[in-house]
mmCIF file of the N, C-alpha and C atoms, coordinates in Angstrom:
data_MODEL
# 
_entry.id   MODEL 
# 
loop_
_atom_site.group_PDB 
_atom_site.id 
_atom_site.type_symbol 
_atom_site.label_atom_id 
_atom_site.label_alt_id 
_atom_site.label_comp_id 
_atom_site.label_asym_id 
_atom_site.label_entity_id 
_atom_site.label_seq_id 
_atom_site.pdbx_PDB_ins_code 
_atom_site.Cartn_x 
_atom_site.Cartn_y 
_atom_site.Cartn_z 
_atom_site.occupancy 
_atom_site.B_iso_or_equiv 
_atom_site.pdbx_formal_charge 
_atom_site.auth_seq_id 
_atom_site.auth_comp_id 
_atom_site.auth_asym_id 
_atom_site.auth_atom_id 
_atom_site.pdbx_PDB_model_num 
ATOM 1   N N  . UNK A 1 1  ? -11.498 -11.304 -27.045 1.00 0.00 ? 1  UNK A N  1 
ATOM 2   C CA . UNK A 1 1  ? -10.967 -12.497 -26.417 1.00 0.00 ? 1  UNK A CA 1 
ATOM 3   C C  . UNK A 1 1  ? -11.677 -12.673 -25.068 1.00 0.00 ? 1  UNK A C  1 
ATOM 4   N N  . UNK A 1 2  ? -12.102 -13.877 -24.503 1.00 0.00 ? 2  UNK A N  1 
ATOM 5   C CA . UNK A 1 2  ? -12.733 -14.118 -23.420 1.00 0.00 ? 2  UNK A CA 1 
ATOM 6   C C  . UNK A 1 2  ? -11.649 -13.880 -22.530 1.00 0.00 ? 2  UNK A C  1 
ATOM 7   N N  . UNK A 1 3  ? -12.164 -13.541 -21.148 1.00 0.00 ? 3  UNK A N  1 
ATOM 8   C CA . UNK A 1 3  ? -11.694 -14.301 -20.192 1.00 0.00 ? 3  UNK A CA 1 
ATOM 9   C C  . UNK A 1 3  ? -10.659 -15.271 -19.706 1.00 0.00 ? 3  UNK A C  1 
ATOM 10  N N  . UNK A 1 4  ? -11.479 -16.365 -19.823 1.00 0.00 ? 4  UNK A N  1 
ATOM 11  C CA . UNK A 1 4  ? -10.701 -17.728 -19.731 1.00 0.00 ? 4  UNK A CA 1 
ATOM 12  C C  . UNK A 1 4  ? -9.365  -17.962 -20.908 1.00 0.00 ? 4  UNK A C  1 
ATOM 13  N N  . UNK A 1 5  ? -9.375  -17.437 -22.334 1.00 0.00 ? 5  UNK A N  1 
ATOM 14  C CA . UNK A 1 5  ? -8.749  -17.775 -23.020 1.00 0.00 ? 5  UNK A CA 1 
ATOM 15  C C  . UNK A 1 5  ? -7.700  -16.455 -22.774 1.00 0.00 ? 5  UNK A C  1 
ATOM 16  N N  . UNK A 1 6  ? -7.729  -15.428 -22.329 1.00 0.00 ? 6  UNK A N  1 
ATOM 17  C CA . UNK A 1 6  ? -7.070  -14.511 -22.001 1.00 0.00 ? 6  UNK A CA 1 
ATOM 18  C C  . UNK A 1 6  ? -5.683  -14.542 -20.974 1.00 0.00 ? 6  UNK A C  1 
ATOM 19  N N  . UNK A 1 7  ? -6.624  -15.376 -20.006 1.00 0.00 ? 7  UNK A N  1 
ATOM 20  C CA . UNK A 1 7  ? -6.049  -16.376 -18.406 1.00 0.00 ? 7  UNK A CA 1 
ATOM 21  C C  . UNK A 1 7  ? -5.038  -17.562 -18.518 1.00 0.00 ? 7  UNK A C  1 
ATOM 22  N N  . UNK A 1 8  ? -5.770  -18.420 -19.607 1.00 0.00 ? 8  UNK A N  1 
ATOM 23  C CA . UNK A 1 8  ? -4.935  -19.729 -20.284 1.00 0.00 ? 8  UNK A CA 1 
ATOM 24  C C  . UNK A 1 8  ? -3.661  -18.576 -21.025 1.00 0.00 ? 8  UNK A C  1 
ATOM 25  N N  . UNK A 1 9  ? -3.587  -17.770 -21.932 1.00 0.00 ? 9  UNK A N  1 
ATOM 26  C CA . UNK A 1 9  ? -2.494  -17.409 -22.790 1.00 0.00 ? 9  UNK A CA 1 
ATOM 27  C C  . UNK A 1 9  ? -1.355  -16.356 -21.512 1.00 0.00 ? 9  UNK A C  1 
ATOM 28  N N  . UNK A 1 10 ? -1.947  -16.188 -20.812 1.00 0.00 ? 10 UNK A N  1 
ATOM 29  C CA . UNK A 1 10 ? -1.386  -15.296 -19.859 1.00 0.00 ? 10 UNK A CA 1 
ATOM 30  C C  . UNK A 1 10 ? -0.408  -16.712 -18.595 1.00 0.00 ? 10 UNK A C  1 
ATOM 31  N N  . UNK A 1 11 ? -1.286  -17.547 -18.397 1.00 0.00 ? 11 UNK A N  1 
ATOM 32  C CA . UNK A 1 11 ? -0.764  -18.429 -17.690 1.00 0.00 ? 11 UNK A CA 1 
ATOM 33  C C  . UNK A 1 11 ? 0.690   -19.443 -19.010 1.00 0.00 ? 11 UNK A C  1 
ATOM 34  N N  . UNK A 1 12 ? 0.260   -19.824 -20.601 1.00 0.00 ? 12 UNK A N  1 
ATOM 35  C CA . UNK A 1 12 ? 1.096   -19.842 -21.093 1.00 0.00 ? 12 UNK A CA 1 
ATOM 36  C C  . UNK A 1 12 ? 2.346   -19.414 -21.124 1.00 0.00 ? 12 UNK A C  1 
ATOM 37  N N  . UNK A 1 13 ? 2.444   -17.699 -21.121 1.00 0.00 ? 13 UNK A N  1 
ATOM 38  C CA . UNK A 1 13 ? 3.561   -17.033 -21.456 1.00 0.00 ? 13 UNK A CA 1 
ATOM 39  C C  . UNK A 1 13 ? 4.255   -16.343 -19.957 1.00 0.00 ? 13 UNK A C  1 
ATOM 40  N N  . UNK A 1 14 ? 3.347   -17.126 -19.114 1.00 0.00 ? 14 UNK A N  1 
ATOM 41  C CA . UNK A 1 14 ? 4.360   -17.019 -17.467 1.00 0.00 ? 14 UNK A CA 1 
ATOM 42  C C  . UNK A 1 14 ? 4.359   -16.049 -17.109 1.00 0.00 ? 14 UNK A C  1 
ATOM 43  N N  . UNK A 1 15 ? 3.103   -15.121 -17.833 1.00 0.00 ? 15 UNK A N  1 
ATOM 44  C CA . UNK A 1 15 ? 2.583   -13.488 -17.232 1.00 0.00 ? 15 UNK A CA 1 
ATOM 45  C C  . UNK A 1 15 ? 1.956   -14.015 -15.944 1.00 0.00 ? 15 UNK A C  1 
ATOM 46  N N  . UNK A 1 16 ? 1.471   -14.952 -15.263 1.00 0.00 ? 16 UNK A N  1 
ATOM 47  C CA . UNK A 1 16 ? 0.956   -14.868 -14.351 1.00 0.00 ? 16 UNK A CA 1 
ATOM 48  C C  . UNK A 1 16 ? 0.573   -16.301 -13.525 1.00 0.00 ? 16 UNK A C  1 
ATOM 49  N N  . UNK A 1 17 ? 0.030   -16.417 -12.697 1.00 0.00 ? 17 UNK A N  1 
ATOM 50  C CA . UNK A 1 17 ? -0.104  -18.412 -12.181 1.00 0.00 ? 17 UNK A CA 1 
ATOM 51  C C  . UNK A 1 17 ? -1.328  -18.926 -12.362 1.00 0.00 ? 17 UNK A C  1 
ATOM 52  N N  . UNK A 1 18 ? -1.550  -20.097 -12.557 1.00 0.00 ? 18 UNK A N  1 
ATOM 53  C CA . UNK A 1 18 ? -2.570  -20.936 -12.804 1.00 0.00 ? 18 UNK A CA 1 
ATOM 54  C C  . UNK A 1 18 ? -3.452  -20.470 -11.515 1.00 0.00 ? 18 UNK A C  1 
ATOM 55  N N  . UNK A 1 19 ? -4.730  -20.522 -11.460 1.00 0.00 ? 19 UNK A N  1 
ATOM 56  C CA . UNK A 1 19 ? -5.297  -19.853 -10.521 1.00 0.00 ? 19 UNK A CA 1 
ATOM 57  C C  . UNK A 1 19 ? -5.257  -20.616 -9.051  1.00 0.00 ? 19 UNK A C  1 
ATOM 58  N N  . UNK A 1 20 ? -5.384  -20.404 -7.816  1.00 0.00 ? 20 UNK A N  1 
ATOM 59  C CA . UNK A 1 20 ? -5.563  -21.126 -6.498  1.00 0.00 ? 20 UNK A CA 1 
ATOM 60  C C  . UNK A 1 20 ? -5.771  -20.195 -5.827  1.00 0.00 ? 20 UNK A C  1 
ATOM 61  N N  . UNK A 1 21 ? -6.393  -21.038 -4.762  1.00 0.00 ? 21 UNK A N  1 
ATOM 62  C CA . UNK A 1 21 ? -7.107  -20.518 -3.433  1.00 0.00 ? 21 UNK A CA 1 
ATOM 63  C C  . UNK A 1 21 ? -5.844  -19.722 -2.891  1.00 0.00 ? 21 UNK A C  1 
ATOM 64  N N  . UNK A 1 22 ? -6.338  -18.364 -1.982  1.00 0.00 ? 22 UNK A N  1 
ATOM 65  C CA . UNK A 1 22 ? -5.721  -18.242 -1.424  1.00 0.00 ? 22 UNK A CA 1 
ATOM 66  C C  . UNK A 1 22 ? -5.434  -18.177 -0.055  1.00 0.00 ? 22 UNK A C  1 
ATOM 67  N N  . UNK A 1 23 ? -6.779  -18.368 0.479   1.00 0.00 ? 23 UNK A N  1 
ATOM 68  C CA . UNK A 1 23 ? -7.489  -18.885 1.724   1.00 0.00 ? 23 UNK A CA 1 
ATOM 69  C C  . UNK A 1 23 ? -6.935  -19.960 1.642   1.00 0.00 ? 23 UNK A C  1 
ATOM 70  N N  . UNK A 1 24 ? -6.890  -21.649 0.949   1.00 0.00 ? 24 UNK A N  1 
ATOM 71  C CA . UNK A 1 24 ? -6.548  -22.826 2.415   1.00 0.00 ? 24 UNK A CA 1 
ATOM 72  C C  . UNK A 1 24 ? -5.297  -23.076 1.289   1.00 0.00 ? 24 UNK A C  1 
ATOM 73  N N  . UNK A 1 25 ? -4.704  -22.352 0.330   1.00 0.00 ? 25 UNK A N  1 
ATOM 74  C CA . UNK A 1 25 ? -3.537  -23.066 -0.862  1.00 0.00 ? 25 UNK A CA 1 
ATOM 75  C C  . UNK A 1 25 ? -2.546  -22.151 -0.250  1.00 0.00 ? 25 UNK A C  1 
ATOM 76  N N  . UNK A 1 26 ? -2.799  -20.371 -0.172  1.00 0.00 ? 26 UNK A N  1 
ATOM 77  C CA . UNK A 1 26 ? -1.742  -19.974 -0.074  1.00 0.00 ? 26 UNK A CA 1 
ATOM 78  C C  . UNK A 1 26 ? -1.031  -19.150 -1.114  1.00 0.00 ? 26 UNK A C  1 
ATOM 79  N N  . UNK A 1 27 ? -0.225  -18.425 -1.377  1.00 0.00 ? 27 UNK A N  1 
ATOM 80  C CA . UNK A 1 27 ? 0.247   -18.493 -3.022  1.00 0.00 ? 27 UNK A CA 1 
ATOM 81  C C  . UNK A 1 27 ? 1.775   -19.159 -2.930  1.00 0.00 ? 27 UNK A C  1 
ATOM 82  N N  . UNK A 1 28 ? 1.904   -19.528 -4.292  1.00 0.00 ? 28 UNK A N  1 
ATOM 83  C CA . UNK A 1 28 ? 2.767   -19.951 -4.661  1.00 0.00 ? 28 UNK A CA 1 
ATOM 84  C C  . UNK A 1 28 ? 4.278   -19.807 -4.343  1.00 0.00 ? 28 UNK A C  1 
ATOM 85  N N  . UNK A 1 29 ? 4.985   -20.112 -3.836  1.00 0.00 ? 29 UNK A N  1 
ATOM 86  C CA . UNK A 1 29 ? 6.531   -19.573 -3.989  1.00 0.00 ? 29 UNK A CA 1 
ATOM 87  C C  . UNK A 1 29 ? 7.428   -20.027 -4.560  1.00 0.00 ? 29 UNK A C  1 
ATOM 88  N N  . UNK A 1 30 ? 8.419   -18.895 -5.239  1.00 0.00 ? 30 UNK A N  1 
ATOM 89  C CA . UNK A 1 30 ? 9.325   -19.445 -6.120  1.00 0.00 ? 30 UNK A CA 1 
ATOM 90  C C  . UNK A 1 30 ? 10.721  -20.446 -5.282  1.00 0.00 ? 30 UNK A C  1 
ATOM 91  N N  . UNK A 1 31 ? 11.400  -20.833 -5.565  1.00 0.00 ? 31 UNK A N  1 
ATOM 92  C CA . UNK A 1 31 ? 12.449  -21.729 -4.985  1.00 0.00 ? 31 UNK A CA 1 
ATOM 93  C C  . UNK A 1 31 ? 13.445  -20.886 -4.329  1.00 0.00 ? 31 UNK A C  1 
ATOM 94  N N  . UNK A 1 32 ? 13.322  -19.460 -4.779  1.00 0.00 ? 32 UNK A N  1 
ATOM 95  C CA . UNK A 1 32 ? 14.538  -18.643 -3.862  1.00 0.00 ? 32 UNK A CA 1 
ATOM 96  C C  . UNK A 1 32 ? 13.450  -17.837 -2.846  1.00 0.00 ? 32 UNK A C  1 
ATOM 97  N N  . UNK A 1 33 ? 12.235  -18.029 -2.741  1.00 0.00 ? 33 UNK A N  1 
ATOM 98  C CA . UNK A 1 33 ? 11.617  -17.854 -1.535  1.00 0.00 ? 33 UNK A CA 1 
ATOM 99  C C  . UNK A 1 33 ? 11.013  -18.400 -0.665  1.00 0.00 ? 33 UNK A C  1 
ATOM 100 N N  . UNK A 1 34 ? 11.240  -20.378 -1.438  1.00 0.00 ? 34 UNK A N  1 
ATOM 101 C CA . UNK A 1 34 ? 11.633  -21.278 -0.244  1.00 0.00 ? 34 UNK A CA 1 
ATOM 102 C C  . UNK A 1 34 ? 12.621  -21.129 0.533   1.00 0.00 ? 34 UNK A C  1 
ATOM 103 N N  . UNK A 1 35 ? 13.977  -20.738 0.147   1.00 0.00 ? 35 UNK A N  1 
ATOM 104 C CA . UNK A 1 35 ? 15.222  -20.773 0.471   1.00 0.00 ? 35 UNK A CA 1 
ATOM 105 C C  . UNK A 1 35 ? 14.963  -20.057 1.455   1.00 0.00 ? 35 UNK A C  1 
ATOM 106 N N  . UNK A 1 36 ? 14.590  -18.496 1.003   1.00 0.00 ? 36 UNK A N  1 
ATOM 107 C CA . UNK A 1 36 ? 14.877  -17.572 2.452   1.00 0.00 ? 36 UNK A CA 1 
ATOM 108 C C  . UNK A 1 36 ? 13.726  -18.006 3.042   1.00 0.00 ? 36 UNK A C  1 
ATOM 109 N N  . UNK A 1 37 ? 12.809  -18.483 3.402   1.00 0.00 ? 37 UNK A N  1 
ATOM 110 C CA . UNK A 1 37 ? 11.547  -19.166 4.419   1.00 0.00 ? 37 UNK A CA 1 
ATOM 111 C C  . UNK A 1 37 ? 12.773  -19.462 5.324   1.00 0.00 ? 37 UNK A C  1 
ATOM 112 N N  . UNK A 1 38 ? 13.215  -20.994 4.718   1.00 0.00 ? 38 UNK A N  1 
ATOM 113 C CA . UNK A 1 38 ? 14.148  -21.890 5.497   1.00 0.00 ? 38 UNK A CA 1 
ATOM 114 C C  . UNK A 1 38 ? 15.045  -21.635 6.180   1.00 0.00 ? 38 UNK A C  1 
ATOM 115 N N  . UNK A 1 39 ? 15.554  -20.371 5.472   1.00 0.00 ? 39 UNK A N  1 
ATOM 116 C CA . UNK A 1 39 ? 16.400  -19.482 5.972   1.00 0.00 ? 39 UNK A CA 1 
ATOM 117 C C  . UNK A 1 39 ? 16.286  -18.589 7.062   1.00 0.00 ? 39 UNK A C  1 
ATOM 118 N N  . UNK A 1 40 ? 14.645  -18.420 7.488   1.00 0.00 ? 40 UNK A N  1 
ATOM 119 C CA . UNK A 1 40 ? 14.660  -17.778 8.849   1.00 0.00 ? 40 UNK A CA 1 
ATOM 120 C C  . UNK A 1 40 ? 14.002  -16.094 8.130   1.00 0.00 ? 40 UNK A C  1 
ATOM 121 N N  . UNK A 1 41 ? 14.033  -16.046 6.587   1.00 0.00 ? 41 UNK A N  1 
ATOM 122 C CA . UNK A 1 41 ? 13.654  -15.173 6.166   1.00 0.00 ? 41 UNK A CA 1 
ATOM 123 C C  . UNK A 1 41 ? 11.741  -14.999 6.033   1.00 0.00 ? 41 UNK A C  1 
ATOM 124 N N  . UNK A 1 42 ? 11.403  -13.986 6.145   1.00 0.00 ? 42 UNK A N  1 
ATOM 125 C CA . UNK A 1 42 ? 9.740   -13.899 5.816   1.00 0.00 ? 42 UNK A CA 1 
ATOM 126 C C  . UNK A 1 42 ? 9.754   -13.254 4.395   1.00 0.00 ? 42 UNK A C  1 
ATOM 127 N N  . UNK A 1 43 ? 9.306   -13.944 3.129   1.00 0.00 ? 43 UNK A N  1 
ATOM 128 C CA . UNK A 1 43 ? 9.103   -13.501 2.211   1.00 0.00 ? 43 UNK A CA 1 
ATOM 129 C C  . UNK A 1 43 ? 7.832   -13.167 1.758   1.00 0.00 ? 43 UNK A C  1 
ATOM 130 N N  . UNK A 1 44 ? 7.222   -11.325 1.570   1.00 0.00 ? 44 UNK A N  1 
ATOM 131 C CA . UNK A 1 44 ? 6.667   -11.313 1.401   1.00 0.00 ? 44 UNK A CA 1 
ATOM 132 C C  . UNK A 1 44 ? 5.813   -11.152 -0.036  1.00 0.00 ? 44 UNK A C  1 
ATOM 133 N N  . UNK A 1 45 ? 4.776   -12.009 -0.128  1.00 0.00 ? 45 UNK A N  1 
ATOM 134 C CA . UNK A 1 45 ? 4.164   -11.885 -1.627  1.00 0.00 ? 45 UNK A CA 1 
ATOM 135 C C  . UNK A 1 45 ? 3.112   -11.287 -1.763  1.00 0.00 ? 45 UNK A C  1 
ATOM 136 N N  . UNK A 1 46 ? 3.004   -10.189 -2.439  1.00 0.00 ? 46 UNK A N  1 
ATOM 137 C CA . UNK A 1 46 ? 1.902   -9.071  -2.399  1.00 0.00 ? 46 UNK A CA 1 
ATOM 138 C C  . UNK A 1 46 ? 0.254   -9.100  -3.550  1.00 0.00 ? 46 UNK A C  1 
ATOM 139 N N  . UNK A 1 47 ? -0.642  -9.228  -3.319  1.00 0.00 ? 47 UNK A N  1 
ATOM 140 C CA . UNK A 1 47 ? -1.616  -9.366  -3.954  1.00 0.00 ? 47 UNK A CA 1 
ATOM 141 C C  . UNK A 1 47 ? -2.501  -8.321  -4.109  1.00 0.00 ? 47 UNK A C  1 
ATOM 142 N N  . UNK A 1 48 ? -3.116  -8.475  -5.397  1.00 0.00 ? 48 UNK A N  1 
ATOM 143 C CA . UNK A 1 48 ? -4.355  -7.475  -5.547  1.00 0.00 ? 48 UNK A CA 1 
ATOM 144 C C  . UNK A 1 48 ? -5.326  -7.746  -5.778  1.00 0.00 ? 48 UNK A C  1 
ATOM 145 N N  . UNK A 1 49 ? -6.415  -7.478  -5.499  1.00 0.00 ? 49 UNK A N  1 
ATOM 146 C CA . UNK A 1 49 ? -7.801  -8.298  -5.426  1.00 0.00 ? 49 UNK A CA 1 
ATOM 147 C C  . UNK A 1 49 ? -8.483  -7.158  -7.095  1.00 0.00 ? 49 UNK A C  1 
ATOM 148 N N  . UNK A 1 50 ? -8.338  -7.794  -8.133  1.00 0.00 ? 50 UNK A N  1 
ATOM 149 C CA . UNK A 1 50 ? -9.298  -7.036  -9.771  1.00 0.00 ? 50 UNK A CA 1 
ATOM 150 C C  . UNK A 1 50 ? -10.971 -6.545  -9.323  1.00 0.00 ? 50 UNK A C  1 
ATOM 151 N N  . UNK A 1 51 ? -11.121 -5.318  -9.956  1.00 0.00 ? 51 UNK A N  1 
ATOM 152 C CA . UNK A 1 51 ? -12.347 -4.842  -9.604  1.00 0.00 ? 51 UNK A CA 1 
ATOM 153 C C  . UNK A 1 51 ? -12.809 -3.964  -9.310  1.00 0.00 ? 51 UNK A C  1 
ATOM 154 N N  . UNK A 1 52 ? -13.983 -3.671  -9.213  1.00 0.00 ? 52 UNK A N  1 
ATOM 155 C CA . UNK A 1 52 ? -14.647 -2.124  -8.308  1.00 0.00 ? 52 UNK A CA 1 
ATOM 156 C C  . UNK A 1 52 ? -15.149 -2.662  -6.909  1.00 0.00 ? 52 UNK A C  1 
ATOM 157 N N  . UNK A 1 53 ? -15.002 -1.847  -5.893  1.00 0.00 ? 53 UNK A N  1 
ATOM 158 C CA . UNK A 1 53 ? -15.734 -2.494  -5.279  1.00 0.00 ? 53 UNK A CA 1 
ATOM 159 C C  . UNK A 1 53 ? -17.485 -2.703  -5.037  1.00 0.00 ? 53 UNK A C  1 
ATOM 160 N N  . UNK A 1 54 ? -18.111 -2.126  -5.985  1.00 0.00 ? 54 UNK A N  1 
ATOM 161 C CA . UNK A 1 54 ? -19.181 -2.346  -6.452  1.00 0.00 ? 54 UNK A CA 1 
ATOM 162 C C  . UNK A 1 54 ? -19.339 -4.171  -6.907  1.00 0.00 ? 54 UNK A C  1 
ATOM 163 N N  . UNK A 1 55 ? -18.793 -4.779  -7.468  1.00 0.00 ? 55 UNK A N  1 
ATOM 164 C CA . UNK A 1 55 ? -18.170 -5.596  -7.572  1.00 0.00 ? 55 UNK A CA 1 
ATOM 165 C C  . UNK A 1 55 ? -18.024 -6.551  -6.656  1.00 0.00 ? 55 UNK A C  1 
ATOM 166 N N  . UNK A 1 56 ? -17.283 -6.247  -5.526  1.00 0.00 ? 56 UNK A N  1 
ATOM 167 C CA . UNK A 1 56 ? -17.046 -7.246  -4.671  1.00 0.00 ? 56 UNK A CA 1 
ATOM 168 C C  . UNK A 1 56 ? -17.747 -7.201  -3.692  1.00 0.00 ? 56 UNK A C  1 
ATOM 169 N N  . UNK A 1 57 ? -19.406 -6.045  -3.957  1.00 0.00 ? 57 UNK A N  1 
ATOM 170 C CA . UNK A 1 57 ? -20.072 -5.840  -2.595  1.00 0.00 ? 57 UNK A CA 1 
ATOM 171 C C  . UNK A 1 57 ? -21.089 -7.451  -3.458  1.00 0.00 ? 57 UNK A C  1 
ATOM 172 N N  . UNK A 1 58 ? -20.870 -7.243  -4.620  1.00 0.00 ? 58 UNK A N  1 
ATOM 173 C CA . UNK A 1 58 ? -22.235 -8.341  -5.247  1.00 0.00 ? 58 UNK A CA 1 
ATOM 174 C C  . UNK A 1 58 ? -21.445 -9.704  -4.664  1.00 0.00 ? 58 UNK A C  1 
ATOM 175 N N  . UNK A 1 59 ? -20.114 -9.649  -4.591  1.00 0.00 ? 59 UNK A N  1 
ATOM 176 C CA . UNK A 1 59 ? -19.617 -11.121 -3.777  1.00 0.00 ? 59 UNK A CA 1 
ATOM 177 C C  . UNK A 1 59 ? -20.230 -11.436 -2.717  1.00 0.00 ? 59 UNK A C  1 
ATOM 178 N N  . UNK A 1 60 ? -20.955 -10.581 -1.939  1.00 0.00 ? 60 UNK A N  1 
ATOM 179 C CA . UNK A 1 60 ? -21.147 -11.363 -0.664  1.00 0.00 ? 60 UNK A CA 1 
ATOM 180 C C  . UNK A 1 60 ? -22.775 -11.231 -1.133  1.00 0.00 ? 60 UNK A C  1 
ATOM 181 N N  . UNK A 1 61 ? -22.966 -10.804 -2.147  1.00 0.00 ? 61 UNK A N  1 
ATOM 182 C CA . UNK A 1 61 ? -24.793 -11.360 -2.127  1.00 0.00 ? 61 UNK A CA 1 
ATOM 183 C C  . UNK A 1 61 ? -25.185 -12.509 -2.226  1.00 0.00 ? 61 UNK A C  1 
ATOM 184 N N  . UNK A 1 62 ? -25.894 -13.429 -1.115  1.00 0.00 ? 62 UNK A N  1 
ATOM 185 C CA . UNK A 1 62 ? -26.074 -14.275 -0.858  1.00 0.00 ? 62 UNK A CA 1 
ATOM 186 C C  . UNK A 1 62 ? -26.537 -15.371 -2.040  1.00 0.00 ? 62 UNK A C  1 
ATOM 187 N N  . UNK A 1 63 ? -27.406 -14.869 -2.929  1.00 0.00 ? 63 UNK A N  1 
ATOM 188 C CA . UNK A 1 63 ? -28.317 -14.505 -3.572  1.00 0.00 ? 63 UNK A CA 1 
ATOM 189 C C  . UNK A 1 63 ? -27.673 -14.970 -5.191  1.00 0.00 ? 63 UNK A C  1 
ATOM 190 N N  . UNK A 1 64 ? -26.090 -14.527 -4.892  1.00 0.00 ? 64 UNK A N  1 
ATOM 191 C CA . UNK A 1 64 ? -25.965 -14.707 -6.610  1.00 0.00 ? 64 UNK A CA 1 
ATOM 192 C C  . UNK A 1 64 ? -24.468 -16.176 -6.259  1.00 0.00 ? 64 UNK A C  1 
ATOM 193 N N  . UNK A 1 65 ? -24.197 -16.507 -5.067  1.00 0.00 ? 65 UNK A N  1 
ATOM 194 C CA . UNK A 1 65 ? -23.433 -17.688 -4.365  1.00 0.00 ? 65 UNK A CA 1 
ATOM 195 C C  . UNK A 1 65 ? -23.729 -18.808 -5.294  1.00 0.00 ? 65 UNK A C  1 
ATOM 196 N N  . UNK A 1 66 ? -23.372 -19.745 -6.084  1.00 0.00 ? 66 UNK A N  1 
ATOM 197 C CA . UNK A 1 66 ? -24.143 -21.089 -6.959  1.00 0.00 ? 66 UNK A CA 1 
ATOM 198 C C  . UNK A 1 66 ? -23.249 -22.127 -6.352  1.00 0.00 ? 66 UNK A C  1 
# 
């Protein structure tokens, strides 16, 4: 199974979110962690960046950027 079709069936069955920035979007929050925002609460949402970092050294190669 690719990728993408892996991502689409995963985003289907609400294993996970449609993809977005998280630099200028942010992630997502559910409605009971609007609440506590509003509420004066800091809700925190925890992320993991997939990979080696072998991997994410080729992210900053200038070189492979399109």
């Amino acid at each position: 199974m690719t990728y993408n079709r892996r991502l689409k069936k995963g985003i289907r069955k609400g294993y996970c979110t449609a993809p977005y920035c998280e630099v200028h979007d942010g992630p997502p929050l559910s409605g009971l962690e609007v609440l506590a925002w509003e509420l004066g609460d800091d809700p925190c949402v925890v992320s993991v960046r997939l990979g080696t970092p072998e991997e994410w050294n080729e992210d900053l190669d200038p070189d492979r950027i399109v």
